[in-house]
N, C-alpha and C positions, 0 to 999 in steps of 0.2 A: 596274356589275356586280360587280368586287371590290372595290367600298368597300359590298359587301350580303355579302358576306362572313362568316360565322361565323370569330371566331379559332382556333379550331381546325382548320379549313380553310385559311386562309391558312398557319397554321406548317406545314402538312401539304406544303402546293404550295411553298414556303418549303426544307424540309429533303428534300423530294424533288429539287426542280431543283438542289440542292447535291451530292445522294447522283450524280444523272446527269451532272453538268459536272466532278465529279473522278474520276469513273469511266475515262476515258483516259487521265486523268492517272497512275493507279493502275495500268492494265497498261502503260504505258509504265515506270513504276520497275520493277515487277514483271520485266516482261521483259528489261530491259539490268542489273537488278541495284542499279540505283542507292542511292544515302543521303546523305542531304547534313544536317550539324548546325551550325545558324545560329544565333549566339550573338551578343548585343545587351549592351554593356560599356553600365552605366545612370551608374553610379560607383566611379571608381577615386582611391583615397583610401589614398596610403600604400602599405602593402604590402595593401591590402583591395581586393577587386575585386568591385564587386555586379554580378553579369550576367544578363541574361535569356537561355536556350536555348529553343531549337524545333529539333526533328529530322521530317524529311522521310522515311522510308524505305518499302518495301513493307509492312509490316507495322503502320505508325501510319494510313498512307493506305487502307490496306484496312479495317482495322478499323473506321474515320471514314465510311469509302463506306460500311460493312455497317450500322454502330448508326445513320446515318442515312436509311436505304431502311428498316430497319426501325421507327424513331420515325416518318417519315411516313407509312407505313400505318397506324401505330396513332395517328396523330393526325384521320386520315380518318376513322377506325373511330371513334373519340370523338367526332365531327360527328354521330353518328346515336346513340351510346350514350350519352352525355352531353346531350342536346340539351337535356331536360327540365332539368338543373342549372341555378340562380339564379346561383354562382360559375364557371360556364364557361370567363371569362376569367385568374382566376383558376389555374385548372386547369393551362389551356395557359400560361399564365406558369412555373408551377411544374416541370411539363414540360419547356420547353424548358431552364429551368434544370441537369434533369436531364443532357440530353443534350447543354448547353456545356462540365457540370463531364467530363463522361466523355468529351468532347473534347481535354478542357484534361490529362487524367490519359494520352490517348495520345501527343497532340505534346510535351510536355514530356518531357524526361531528365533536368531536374534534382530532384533529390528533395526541396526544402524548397520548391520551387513545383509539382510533382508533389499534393505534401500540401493544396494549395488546393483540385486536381479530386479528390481522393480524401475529403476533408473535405465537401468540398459535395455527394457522392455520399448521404455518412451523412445530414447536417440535410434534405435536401430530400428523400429519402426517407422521412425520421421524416416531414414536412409533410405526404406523400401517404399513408402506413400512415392516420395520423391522418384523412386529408379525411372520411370519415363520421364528425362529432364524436359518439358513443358509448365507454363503458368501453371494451369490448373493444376497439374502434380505438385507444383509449387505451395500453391493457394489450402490445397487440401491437405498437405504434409504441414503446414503452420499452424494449420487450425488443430491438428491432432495434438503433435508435439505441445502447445500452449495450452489445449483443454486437458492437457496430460499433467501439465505443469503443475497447476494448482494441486494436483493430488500428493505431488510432492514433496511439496510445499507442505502440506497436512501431514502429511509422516514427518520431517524436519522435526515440525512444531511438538507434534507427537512424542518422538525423541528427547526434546529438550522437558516437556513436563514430567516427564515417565524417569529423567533423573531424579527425582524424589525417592523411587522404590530402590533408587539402588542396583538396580539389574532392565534390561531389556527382553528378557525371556519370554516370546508370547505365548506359550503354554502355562507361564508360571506369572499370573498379572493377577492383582488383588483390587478388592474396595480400595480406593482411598478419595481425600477433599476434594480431587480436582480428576476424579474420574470421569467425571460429564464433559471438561474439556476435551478429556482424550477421546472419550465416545465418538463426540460430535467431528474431531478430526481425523480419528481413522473410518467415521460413517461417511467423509465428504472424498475422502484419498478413495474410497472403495468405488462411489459413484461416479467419479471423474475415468477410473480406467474401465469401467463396466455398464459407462454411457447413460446412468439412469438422467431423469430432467431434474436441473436444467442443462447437463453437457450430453446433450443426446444427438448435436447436429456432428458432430467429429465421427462416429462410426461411417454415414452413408456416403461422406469425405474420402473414406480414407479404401475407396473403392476406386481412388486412380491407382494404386499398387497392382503389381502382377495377378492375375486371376490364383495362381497356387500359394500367394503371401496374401491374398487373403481370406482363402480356406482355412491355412494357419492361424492367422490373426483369429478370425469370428468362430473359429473350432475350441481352440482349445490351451490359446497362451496368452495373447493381450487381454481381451474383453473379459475372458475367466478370471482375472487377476485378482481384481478387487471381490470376486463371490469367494476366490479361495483366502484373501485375506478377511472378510468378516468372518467365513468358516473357524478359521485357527485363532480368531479372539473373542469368538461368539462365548464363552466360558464367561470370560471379560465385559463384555460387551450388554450383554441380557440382563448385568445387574444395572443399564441403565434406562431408569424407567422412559424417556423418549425414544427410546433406540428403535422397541418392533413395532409401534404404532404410525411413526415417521416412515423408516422402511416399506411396510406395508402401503403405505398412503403413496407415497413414491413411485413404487415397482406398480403398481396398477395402473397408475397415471402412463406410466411409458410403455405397458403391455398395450392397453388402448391405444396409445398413440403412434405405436408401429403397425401397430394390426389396420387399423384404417388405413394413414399410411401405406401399409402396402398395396391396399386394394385401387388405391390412386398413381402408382409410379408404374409406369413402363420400362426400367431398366432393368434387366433381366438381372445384373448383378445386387442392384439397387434394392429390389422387389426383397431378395436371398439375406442383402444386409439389415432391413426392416423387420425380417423372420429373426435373426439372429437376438435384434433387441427387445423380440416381444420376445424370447424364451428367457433370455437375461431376466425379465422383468417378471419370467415366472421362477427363477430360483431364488431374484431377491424377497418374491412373497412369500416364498418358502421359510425363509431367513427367517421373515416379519412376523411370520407362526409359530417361531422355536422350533423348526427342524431342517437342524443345519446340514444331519448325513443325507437328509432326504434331496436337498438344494445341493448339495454331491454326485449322489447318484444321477438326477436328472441332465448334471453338467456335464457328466462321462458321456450319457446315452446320446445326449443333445451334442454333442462334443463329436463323434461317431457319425452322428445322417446329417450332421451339417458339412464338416469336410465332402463326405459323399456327396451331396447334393454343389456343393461349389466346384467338384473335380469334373461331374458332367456340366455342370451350366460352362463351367472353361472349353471342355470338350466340343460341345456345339458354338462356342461365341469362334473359336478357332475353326470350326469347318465353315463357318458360314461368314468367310469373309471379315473377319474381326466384327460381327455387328452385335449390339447389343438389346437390342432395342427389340421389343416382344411383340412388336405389332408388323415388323415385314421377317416375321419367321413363320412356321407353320409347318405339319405334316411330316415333321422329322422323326417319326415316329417310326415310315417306314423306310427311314435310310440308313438309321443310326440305333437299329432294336436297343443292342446290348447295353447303350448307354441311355434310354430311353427307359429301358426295365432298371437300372440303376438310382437314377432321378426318379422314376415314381414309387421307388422301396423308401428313399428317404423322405421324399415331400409326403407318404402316407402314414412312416414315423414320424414326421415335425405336425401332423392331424392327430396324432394319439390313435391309430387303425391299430384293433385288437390283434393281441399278442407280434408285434413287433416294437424293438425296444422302446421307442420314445413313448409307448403307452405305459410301460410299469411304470415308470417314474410321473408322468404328467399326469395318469388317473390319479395314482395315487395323494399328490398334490391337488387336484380340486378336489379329491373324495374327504380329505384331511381339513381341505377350509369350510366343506359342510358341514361335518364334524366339530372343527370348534368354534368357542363363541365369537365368531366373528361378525361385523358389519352388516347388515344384510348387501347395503347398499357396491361396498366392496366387491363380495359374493357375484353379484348381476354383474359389477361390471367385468371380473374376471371372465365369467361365464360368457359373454357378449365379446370379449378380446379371443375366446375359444376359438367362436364361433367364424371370428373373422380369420382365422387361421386357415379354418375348413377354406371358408370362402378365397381367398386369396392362392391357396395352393390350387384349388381345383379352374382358377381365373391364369395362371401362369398355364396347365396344362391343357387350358382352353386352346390359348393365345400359339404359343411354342410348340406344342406336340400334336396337338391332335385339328387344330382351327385349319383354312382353306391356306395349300400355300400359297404366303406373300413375299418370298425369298426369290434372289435372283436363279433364274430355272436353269442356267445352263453349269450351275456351284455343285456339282455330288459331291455327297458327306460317304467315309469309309472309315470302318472300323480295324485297321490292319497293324495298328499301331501297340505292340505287348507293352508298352510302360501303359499307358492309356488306361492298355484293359486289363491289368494286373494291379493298379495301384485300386481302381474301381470296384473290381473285386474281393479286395480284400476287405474293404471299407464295408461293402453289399453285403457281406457274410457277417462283419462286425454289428453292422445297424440291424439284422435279424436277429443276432443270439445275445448280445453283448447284454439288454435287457433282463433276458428269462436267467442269465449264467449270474449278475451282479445281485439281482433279487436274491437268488438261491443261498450262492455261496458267501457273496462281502458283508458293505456293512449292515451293521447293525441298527436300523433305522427307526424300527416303530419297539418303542419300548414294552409298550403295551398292544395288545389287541382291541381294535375299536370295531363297533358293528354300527351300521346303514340300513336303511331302509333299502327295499328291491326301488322304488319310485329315483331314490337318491344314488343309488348303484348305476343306475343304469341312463342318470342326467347327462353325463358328458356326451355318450355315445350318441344321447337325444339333440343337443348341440352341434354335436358334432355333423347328424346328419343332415338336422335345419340350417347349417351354414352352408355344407354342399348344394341343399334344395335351394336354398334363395338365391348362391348365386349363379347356379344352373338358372333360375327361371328370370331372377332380373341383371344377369350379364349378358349387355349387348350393346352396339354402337351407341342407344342414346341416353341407357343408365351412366354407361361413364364419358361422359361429353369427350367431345374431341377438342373443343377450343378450352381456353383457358378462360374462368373464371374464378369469381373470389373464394367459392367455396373450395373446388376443385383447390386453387393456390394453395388454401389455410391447412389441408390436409396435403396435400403435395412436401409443402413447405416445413414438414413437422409443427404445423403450430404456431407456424411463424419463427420458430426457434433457429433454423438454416441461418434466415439474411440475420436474424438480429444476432449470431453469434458470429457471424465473418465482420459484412461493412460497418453497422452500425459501432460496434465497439471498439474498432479499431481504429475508425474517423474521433469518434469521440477520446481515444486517449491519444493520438497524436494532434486535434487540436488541443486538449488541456497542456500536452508537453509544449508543444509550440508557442501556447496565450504563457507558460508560465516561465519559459525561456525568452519570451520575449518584453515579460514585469520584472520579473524576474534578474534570472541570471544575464541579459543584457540591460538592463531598467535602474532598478533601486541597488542592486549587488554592485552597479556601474559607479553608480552614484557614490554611494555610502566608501565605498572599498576603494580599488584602483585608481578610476579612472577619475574619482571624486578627491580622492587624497593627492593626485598628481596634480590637479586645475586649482586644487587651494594651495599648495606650495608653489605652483608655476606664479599663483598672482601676488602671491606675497613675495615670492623673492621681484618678481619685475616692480611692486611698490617700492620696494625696497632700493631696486636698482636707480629707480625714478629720481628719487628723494634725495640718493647719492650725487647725479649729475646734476640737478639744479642745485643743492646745496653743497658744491664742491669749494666754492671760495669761502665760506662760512663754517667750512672744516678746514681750510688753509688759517682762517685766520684765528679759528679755533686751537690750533695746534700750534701758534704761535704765543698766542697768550699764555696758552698752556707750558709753553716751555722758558716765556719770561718768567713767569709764579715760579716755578720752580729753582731759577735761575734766582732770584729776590732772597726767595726762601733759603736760599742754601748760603747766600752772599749774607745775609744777615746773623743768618744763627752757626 
């Protein structure tokens, strides 16, 4: 019976019974507090010591339990969504790949073997944006892979200045001169993989990838990557005075700019990938406040009804004719309940709806920037990116679930499929409790107790439901135009941020390559070097040769004088 097995089923029951056998393990740290960093001496040579680290604490073991319970539902989910694929195994190879490297990126503290799981994050992503070999999978797996790059690239840099302490340890990082350098390059390495601006346009790219690799991706392994690496050097990081003021300034910028955003894209996946970076851009506010377990727990909960909410949006893009597109669906409400009740557990967790989990973590996070002395102006505009969260979720469940059907009428959607509704399940029941269970029992978040006014308590929810009211009352065909204009563009377009991160950049460095290979290394290098040292020796030997042939009787009779003198001289003396 399991050697009939689909591979995607076995990695599924594989990284499930892993997620459930370190699960005690996990509220045992949790609860006593524990940490333990186990370091492996490979070669000690001199005064050089190569060592391997593994760190153990609540926060590496938690995270491992969550990106695993979520990779197996979506590797179940891929049993039935994938089934038709010829490369299936393939697939799941590449997958698990995924989910080794963003294993190896939690237990590790060392940072030039950190760099192996953070490296293998980028290429085997680029593999999967890629998996439908077409341009556009093309076009948007470059843009990722290269907006990936520079983050890199900032660890590298990282690396090499951090040779001064003598150790790579990011638990164990101190003040020193050139702390601000390292700040500024693991704050830009964290941005690049967690899409804040300016690399914000590679996330809604890298939505040509299989609908279940990018539940993955925006759940709980790529995009997470850089929130869990300022998490593990926030220690480090907080003693430099630009760090939470930049951050904060940042992550509101790009909460705003998903949030609108959303309310302007029609792509059902698209709309999902916009929610992802405005949540992103509330755990790096989180960061930008000093509370890093807090911008944890939100990335679990958020981590949890985002898979959910990407396993039904796959669910309906596959019953309905591969369509994505939110404006010829509708009324699937009454074909597809189970996955209907699914997608609106999660889209009314990513609103912060009381006592389901994305409210413990997300009130908690704007009750906290009430609380301290922040901005005002920040403040409003967090509160207004809230708002547009309401708005945008309750604008997709206009559109898709509940609006007149626009779908072709003779497509019935059915629910018959157990990976489907097992993997949906388990996610449904995670996005209800996983909130009220991580408050309770994990971490340790609020060191102190802070109290609010009932006015301030009770703001979000007031947000919350004036973002529902407005765009209940101004959602309709001519608040959101159906042709394209510039405003529509500027918000479509993130900002303009799309074109100017794909053509413009990319015209502009292969003509500089081009104008400098062509001064350049065919031009003056021509010149100066090769082709200039061969045409001066070519004209000097042909003067040369010249000189010989008309002066050849003038050397005959030169060599004869020459040999009379001698001939004189020898006769005489």
């Amino acid at each position: 019976m399991f050697l009939k097995l689909k591979s995607s089923s076995i990695s599924s029951l594989f990284l499930l019974l892993y997620s459930f056998m370190i699960f005690p393990l996990t509220c045992y740290f949790a609860m006593q507090n524990i940490s333990f960093l186990i370091e492996w001496s490979i070669l000690n040579l001199s005064s050089c010591n190569m060592a391997f680290s593994i760190i153990l604490d609540p926060v590496s073991l938690s995270f491992s339990n969550v990106v695993c319970l979520i990779s197996g539902c979506v590797m179940m989910f891929s049993s039935s969504y994938m089934s038709h694929d010829p490369f299936l195994k393939r697939f799941t190879w590449l997958v698990m790949l995924f989910v080794a490297s963003m294993n190896l990126l939690v237990f590790i503290p060392s940072l030039p073997a950190l760099l192996l799981g953070w490296d293998g994050l980028g290429i085997v992503s680029f593999a999967l944006v890629i998996y439908y070999q077409n341009m556009k999978s093309l076009g948007a797996g470059m843009l990722t892979v290269l907006a990936n790059r520079i983050g890199d690239v900032m660890i590298l840099i990282s690396i090499g200045i951090l040779v001064l302490q003598g150790h790579w340890t990011i638990t164990l990082m101190f003040d020193f001169h050139l702390s601000i350098f390292v700040g500024l390059t693991i704050l830009i390495a964290a941005m690049t993989k967690s899409a804040q601006i300016p690399f914000s346009s590679w996330l809604p790219a890298a939505m040509a990838a299989p609908t279940p690799v990018s539940a993955l991706v925006h759940s709980s392994t790529l995009v997470t990557a850089g929130v869990f690496l300022l998490i593990r050097f926030f220690p480090f990081l907080s003693t430099c005075a630009f760090f939470k003021p930049t951050l904060l300034f940042i992550s509101v910028l790009t909460l705003l700019m998903a949030g609108i955003g959303a309310n302007y894209e029609n792509d059902l996946k698209k709309i999902i990938a916009l929610s992802t970076l405005s949540q992103l851009g509330v755990m790096m506010m989180s960061l930008g406040m000093g509370m890093p377990y807090l911008a944890l727990f939100h990335l679990y909960t958020h981590a949890l009804f985002k898979a959910l909410l990407f396993l039904c949006a796959g669910a309906i893009i596959h019953n309905s004719s591969n369509t994505q597109d939110i404006r010829s669906m509708g009324m699937i409400y009454n074909q597809a309940p189970l996955t209907i009740s699914c997608m609106n557990i999660a889209n009314l967790s990513l609103c912060g709806a009381p006592f389901l989990s994305g409210f413990y973590s997300k009130d908690l996070i704007l009750e906290i920037s009430l609380f301290e002395p922040t901005n005002f102006l920040m403040v409003f505009l967090i509160f207004l990116a809230t708002g547009m969260t309401a708005a945008y979720s309750l604008r997709l469940s206009f559109c898709s679930l509940w609006g007149a059907p626009k779908n072709i009428p003779f497509h019935s959607k059915h629910e018959k499929d157990y990976y489907i509704n097992f993997s949906t399940l388990i996610l449904s029941l995670s996005a209800i409790s996983a909130g009220f269970f991580l408050q309770t029992i994990f971490l340790q978040f609020n060191p102190c107790p802070f109290i609010i006014p009932l006015t301030h308590k009770m703001l979000t929810i007031t947000v919350i439901l004036l973002g529902l009211f407005f765009a209940g009352v101004l959602w309709d065909e001519d608040f959101f135009p159906k042709k394209m204009n510039k405003t529509k563009y500027f918000f479509n377009t993130m900002w303009f941020l799309a074109p100017i991160s794909a053509q413009p950049l990319t015209s502009f460095s292969m003509i500089l390559g081009t104008n400098l290979m062509k001064s350049i290394d065919q031009g003056w290098l021509e010149i100066i070097g090769g082709q200039g040292a061969l045409m001066t020796l070519s004209s000097m030997s042909k003067q040369n040769q010249e000189l010989q042939m008309k002066s050849f009787n003038f050397f005959i009779t030169l060599m004869i004088l020459a040999l009379i003198t001698l001939l004189f001289s020898y006769i005489l003396f």
